[in-house]
C-alpha positions as CSV (number, residue, x, y, z in Angstrom):
1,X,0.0,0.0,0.0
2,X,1.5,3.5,-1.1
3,X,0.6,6.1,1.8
4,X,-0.8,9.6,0.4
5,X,1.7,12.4,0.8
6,X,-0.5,13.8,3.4
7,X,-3.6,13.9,4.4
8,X,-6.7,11.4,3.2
9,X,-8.7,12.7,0.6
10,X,-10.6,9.5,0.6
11,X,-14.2,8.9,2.2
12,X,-13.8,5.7,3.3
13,X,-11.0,3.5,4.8
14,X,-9.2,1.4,2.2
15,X,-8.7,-2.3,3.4
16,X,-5.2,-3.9,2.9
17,X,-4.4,-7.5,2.3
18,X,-6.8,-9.7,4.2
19,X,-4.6,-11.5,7.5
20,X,-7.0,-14.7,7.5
21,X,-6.7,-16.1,11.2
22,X,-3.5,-14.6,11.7
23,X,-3.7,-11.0,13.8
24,X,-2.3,-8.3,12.1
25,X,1.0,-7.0,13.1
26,X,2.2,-3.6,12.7
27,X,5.1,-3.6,10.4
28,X,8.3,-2.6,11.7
29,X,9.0,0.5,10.0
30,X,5.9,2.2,11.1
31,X,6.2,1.1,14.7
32,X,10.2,2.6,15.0
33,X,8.9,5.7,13.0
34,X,5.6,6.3,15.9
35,X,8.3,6.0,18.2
36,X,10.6,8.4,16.9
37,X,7.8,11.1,16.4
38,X,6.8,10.0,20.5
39,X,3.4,8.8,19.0
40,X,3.4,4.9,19.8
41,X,0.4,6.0,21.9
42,X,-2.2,5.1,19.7
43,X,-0.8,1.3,19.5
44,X,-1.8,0.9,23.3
45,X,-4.9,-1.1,22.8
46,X,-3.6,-2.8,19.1
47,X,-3.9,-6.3,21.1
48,X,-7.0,-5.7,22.0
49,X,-8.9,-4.4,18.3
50,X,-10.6,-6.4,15.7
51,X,-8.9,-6.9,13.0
52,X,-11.1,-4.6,11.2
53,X,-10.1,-1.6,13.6
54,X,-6.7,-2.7,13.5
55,X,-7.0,-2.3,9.4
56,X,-8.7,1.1,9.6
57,X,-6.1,2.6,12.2
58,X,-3.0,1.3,9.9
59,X,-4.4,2.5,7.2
60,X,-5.0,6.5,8.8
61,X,-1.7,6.0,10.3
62,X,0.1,5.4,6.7
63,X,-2.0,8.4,5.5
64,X,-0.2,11.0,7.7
65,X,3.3,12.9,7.5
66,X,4.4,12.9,10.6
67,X,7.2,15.1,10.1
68,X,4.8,17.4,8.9
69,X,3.0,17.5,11.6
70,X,5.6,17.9,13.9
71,X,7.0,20.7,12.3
72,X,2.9,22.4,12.2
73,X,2.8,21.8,15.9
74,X,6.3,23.4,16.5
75,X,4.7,26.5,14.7
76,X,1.8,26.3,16.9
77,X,2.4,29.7,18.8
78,X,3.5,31.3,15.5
79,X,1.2,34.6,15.2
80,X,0.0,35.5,11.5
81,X,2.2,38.4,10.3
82,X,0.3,40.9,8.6
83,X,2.5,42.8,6.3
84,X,3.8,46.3,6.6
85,X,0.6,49.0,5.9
86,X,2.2,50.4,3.6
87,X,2.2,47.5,1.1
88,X,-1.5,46.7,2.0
89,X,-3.6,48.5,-0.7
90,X,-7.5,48.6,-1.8
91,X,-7.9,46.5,-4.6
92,X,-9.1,47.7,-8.1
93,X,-12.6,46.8,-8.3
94,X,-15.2,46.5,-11.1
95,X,-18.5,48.1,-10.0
96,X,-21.4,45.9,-9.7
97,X,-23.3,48.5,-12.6
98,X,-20.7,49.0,-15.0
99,X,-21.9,50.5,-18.2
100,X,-20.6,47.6,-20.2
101,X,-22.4,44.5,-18.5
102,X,-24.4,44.2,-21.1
103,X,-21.4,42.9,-23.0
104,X,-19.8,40.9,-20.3
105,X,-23.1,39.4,-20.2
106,X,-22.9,38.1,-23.7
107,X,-19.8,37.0,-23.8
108,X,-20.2,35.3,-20.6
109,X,-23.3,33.1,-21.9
110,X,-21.4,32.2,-25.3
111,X,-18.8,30.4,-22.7
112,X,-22.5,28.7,-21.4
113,X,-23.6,28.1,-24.7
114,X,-19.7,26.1,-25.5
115,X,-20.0,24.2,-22.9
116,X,-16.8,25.5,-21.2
117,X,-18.1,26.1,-17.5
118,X,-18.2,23.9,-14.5
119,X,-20.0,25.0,-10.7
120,X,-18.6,23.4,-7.8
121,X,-20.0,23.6,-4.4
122,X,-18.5,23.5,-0.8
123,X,-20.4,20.9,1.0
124,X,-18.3,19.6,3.7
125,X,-19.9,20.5,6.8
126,X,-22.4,19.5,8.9
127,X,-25.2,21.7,10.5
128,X,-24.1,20.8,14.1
129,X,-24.1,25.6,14.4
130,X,-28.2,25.0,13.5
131,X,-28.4,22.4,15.6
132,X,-29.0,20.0,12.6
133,X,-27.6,16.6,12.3
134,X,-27.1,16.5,9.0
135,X,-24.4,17.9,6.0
136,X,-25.7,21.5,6.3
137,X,-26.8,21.4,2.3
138,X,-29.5,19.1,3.2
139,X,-31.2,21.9,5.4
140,X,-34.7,23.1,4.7
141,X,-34.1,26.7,4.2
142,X,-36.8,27.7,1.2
143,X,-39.1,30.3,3.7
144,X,-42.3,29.0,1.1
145,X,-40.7,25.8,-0.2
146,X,-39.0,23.8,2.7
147,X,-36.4,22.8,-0.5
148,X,-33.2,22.3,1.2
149,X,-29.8,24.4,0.4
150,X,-28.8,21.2,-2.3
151,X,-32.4,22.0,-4.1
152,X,-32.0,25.5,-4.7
153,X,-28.3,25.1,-5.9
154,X,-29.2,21.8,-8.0
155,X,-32.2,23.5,-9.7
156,X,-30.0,26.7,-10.6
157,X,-27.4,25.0,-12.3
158,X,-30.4,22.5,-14.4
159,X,-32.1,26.0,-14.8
160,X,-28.2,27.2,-16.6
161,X,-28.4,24.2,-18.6
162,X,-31.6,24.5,-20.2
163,X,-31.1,28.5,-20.7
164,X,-28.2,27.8,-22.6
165,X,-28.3,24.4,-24.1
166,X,-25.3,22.8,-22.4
167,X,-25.8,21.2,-19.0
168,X,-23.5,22.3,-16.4
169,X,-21.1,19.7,-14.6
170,X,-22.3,20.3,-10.8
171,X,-19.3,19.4,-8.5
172,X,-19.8,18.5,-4.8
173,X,-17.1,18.3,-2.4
174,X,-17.9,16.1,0.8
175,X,-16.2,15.2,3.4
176,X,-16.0,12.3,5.4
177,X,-18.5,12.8,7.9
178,X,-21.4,14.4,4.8
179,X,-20.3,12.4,2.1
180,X,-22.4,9.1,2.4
181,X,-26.0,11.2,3.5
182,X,-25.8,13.4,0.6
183,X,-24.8,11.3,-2.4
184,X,-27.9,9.1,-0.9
185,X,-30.2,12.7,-0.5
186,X,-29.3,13.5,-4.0
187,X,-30.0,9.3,-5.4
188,X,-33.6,9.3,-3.7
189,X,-34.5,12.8,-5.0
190,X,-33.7,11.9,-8.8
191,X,-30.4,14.5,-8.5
192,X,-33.1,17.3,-8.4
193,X,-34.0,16.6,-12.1
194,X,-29.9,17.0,-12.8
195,X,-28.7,14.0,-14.9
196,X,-27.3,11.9,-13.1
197,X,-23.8,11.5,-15.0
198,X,-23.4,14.8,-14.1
199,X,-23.8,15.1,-10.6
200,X,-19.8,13.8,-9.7
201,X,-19.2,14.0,-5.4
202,X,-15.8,14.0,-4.6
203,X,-14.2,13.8,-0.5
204,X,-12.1,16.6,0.9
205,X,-9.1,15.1,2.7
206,X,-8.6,14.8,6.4
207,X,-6.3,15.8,9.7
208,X,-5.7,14.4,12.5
209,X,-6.1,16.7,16.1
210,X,-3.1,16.8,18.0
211,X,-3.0,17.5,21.9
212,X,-2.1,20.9,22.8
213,X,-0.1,20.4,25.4
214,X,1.7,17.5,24.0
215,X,1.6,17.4,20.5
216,X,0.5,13.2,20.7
217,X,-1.9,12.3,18.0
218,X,-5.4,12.3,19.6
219,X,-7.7,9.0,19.5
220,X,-11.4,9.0,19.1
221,X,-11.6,5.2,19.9
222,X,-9.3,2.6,20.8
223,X,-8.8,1.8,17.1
224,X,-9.5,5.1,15.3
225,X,-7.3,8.9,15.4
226,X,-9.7,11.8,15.5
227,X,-9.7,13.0,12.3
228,X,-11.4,16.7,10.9
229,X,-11.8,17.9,7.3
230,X,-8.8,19.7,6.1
231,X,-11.0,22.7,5.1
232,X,-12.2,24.4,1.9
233,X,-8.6,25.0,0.4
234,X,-8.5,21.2,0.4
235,X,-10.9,21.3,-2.7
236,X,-7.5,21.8,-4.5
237,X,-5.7,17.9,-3.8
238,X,-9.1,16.3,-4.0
239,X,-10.0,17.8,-7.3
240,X,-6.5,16.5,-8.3
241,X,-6.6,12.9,-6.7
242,X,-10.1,12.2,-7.8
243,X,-8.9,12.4,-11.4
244,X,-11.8,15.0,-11.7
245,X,-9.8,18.1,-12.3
246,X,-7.9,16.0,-15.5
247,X,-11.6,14.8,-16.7
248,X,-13.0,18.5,-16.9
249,X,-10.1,19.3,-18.8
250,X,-10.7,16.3,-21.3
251,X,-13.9,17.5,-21.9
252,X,-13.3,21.2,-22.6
253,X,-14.2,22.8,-19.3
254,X,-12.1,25.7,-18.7
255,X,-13.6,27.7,-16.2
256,X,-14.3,26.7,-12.8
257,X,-17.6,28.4,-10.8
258,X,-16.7,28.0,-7.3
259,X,-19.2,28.8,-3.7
260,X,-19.9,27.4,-0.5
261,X,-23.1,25.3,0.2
262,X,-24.4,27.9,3.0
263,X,-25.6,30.7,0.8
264,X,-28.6,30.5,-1.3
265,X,-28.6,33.6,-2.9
266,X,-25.6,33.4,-4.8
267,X,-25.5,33.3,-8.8
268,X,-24.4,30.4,-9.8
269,X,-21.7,31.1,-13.1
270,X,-23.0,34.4,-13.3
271,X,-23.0,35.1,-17.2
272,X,-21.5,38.7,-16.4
273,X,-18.6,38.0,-13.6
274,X,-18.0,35.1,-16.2
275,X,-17.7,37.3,-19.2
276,X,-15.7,40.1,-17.1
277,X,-13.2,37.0,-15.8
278,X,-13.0,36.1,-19.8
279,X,-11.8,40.0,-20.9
280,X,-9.2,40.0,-18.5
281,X,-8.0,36.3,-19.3
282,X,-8.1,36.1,-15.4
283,X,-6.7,33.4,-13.8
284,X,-8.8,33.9,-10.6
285,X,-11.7,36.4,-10.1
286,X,-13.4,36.9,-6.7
287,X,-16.4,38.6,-5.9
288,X,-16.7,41.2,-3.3
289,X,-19.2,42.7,-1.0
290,X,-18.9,46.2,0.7
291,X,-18.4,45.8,4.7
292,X,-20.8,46.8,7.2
293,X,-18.5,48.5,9.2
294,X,-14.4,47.8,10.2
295,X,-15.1,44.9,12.9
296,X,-17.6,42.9,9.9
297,X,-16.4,38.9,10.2
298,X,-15.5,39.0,6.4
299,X,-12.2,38.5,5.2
300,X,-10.7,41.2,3.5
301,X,-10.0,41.1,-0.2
302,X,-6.8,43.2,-0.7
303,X,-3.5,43.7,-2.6
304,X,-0.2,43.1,-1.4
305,X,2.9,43.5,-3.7
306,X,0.7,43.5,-6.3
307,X,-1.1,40.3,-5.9
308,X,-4.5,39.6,-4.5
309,X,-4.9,38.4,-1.1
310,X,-7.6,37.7,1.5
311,X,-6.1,38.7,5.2
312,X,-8.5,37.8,7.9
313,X,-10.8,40.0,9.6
314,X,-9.3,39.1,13.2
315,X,-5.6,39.2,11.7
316,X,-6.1,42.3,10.3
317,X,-5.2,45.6,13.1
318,X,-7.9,47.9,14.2
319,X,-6.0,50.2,12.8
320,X,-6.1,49.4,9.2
321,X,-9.3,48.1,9.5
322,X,-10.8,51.6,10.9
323,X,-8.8,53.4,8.5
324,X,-10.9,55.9,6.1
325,X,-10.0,57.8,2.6
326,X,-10.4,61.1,1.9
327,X,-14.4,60.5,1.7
328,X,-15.1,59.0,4.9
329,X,-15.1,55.6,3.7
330,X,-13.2,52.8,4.6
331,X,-10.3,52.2,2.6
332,X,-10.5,48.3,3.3
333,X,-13.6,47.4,2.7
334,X,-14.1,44.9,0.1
335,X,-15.3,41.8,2.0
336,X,-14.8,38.3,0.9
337,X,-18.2,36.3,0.2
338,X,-16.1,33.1,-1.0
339,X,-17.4,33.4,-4.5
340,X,-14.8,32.9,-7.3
341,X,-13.8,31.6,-10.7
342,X,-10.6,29.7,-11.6
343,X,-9.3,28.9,-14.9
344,X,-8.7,25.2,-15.0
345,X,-5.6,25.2,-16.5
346,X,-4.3,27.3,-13.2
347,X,-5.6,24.8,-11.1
348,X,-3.8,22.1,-13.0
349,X,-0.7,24.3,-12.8
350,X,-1.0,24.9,-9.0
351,X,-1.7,21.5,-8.2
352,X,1.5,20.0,-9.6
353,X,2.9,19.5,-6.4
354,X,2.6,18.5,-3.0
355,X,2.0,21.0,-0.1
356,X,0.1,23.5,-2.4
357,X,-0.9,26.1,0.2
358,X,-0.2,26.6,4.0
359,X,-2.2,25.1,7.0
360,X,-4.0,27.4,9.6
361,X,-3.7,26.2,12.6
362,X,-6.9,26.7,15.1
363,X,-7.2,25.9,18.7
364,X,-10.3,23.9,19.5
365,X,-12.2,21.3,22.2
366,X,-11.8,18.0,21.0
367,X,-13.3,15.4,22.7
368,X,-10.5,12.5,23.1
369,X,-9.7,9.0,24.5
370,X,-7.3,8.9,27.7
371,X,-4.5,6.6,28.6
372,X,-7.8,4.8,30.3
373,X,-9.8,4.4,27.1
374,X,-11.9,6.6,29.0
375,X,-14.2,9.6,26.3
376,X,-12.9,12.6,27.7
377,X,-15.0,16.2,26.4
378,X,-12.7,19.3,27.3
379,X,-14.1,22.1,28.5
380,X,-11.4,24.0,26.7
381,X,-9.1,24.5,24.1
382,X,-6.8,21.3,24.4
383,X,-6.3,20.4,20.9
384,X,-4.6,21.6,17.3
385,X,-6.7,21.3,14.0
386,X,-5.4,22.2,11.1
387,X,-7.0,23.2,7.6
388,X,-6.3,24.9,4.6
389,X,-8.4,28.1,2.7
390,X,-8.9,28.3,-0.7
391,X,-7.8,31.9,-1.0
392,X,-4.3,31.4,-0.5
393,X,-4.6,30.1,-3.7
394,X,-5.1,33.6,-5.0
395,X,-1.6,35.5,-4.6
396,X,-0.4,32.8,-7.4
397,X,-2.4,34.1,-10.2
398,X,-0.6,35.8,-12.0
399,X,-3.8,37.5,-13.8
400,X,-6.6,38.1,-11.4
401,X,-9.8,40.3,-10.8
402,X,-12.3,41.7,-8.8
403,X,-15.8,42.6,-9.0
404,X,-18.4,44.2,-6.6
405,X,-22.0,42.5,-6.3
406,X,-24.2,43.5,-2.9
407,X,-25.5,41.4,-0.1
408,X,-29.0,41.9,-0.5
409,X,-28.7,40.3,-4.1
410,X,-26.0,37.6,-3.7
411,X,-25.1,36.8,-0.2
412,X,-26.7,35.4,2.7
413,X,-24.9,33.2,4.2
414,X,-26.6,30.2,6.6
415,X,-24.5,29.8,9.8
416,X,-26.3,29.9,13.1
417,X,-29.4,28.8,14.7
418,X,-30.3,32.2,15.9
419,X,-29.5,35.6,15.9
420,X,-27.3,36.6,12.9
421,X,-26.7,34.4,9.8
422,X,-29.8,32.4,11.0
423,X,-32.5,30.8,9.2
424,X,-34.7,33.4,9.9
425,X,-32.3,36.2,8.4
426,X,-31.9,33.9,5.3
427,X,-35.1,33.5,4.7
428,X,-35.7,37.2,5.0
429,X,-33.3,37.3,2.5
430,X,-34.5,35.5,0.2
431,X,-37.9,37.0,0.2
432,X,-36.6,40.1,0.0
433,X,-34.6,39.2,-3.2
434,X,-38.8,37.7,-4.6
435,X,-39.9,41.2,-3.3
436,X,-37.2,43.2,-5.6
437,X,-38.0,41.4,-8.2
438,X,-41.5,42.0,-8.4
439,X,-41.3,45.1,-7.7
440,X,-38.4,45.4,-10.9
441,X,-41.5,43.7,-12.5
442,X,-44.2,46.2,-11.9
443,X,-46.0,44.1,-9.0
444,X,-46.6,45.1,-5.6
445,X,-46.3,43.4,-2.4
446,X,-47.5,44.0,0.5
447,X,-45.0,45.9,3.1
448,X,-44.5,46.9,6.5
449,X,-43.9,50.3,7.8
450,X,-40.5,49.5,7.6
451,X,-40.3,48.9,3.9
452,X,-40.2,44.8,4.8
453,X,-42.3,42.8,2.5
454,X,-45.5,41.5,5.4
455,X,-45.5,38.2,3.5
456,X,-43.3,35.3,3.0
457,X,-42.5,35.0,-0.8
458,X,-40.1,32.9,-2.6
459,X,-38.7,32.4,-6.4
460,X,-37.8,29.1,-7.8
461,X,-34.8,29.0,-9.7
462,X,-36.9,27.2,-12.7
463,X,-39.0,29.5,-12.8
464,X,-36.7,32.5,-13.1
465,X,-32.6,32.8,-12.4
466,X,-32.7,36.5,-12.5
467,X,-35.0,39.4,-12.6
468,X,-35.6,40.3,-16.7
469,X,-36.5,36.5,-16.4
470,X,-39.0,36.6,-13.9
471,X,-40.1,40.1,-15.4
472,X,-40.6,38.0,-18.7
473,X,-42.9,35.4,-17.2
474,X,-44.5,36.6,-14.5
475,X,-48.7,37.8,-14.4
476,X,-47.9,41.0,-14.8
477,X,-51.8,41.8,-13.5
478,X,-51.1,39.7,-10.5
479,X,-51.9,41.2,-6.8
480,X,-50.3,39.9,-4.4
481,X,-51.9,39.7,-1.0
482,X,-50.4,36.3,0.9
483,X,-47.5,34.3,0.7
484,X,-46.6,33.0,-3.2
485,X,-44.0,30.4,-4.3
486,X,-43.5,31.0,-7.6
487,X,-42.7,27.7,-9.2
């Protein structure tokens, strides 16, 4: 068995050569190698596992760099340097109504029409925040419709295919933990109408927690390390080592449309960002929303050295992020809504090697076995995890862009069970979005005296991906005085 560089970027456990009656031993190498890294630990009840458990902890065991991980735990207390103000500027952004979007648009849905564009969605988390059990896609967030996150998404990129004649490859990265419950959510719903040879789930890889105080690989059971997702940058290696990255490139996709499963609102390979990331022969375009204000928990979009970067709302001093222009306005305020486009052929490029882009390293409570096989749930920070983020991929394009969209049109992201970033603020939001759109259509709802529309209204993507669509088909003599799905 050849181990993976590092990391697992497999959803299950592969099984070696079967041992028949006699129990497994660990081989040699490994054993002096646990040993040198002062990990043997996690052979303390090996005489004691199935052989099955023994199979599934040699193989996570063969999956990991220990070196590496020695070295990410030695950099533990290592603070994020931010780099000198000076070299932090604004970056150049396209406005969200620029006078030629109209042509953007076009040339954006002749890249549709070739065939040439693949979405891919973000889908490795689970929905433990809204105190659902389940991958967070698979949440019932339509405010009329109950259709979960994977609905909406699904039925916007079938709604791109039949606008323009070339159905959209839909990618969905899993991980470990989601990856079984939604490729059977999407199997006993039909793929949402999708065809099913174009639906293609591939796993993010995985990293095992290490003790804080210690640095000892962490069990979750006597046979099993306690292994998280490696985070969204991680979309990267498992594009590569699922082979799909090489089979979009065989069949002629060259641009990537890339968003995370928590926000419904987004416009999936929007003809015009598409178009504008076509002029510019970008290599990597990001959307941007304005802040709210200097403290907003977005990462900042910026420029450094003349590349663009993403530095993190709580790495970035209150200094530069209360800093104003001339105007009044903050001078660091295009937020990140983790909407992008990649050229394929810079993803192949990127992905040569191993290592691609750095881990972050985050304190967190991680519930572990102790030296008595006893559960043990912390009731603080005792453990390392460690992920990667896909924008550190964007300081190696060499040709990149920026464009402005707003919130109330494109983002609304699904996060908590209450309060901000809830179900009930994304809802709103997507009622909202109906209520512009009729109103863009000549039809009025009914409001609040704050301007709120009073009833819960909601647009299906096939019925109408944008507003001129919705214009085009909607009763225009309609009144409107409960809730309406349109549908």
């Amino acid at each position: 068995m050849i181990a993976a560089p590092f990391g697992n970027v497999v959803c299950s456990f592969t099984v070696v050569a079967p041992f028949g009656n006699v129990k497994m031993m660990v081989p040699e190498e490994l054993r002096r190698k646990l040993q040198h890294y002062r990990q043997e630990h996690v052979l303390a009840w090996w005489d004691r596992l199935e052989d099955t458990e023994r199979r599934q902890l040699m193989d996570q065991l063969l999956s990991i760099d220990l070196e590496r991980l020695a070295q990410l735990y030695a950099e533990r207390d290592r603070i994020f340097s931010v780099p000198d103000p000076s070299q932090i500027k604004p970056p150049p952004v396209v406005p969200a109504d620029a006078p030629d979007n109209a042509a953007m648009r076009m040339a954006g849905e002749e890249a549709l029409r070739r065939g040439e564009v693949a979405a891919l969605v973000v889908a490795g988390g689970q929905g433990s925040r809204l105190d659902f059990e389940h991958p967070k896609g698979m949440y019932p967030i339509g405010p009329i419709s109950r259709k979960s996150l994977f609905q909406i998404h699904a039925e916007k990129v079938l709604a791109l295919g039949r606008r323009y004649g070339k159905q959209l490859p839909f990618l969905i990265m899993t991980s470990p933990a989601t990856d079984a419950e939604t490729r059977s959510f999407f199997a006993e719903r039909a793929y949402f109408g999708l065809p099913k040879e174009e639906v293609f789930f591939f796993c993010q890889g995985t990293m095992p927690a290490l003790d804080l105080a210690t640095g000892k690989l962490l069990l979750e059971a006597p046979g099993r390390l306690f292994l998280s997702p490696d985070g969204h940058g991680g979309v990267l290696t498992a594009l590569r080592k699922s082979g799909l990255l090489e089979q979009l490139r065989r069949r002629g996709i060259r641009h990537l449309f890339y968003f995370q499963v928590d926000n419904p609102l987004v416009k999936v390979a929007d003809p015009v960002f598409l178009g504008r990331h076509l002029s510019q022969r970008s290599e990597a375009s990001s959307k941007i929303v304005p802040k709210q204000g200097p403290k907003d928990r977005l990462g900042n979009l910026v420029v450094v050295e003349g590349r663009c970067t993403i530095i993190e709302y709580s790495d970035l001093p209150d200094s530069l992020a209360n800093e104003r222009d001339a105007n009044g306005q903050l001078r660091l305020w295009a937020g990140n809504p983790a909407i992008h486009i990649f050229d394929l052929d810079f993803l192949a490029r990127v992905t040569e090697g191993a290592g691609l882009l750095p881990f972050h390293i985050a304190r967190k409570k991680v519930p572990y076995l102790d030296d008595k096989g006893q559960v043990v749930r912390p009731q603080k920070e005792n453990a390392l995890k460690f992920e990667r983020f896909i924008f550190d991929v964007l300081p190696l394009a060499e040709r990149w862009l920026v464009m402005e969209t707003s919130r109330r049109e494109e983002f609304a992201p699904l996060k908590n069970a209450e309060g901000e970033d809830s179900p009930q603020t994304v809802q709103g939001a997507l009622t909202n979005l109906a209520a512009d759109w009729l109103t863009r259509a000549g039809i009025e709802a009914p409001r609040t005296a704050n301007g709120e529309p009073a009833v819960a209204l909601e647009i299906s993507p096939l019925f109408a991906l944008d507003a001129d669509e919705f214009a085009a088909r909607v009763d225009r003599s309609l009144r409107i005085t409960t809730a309406m799905y349109f549908e």
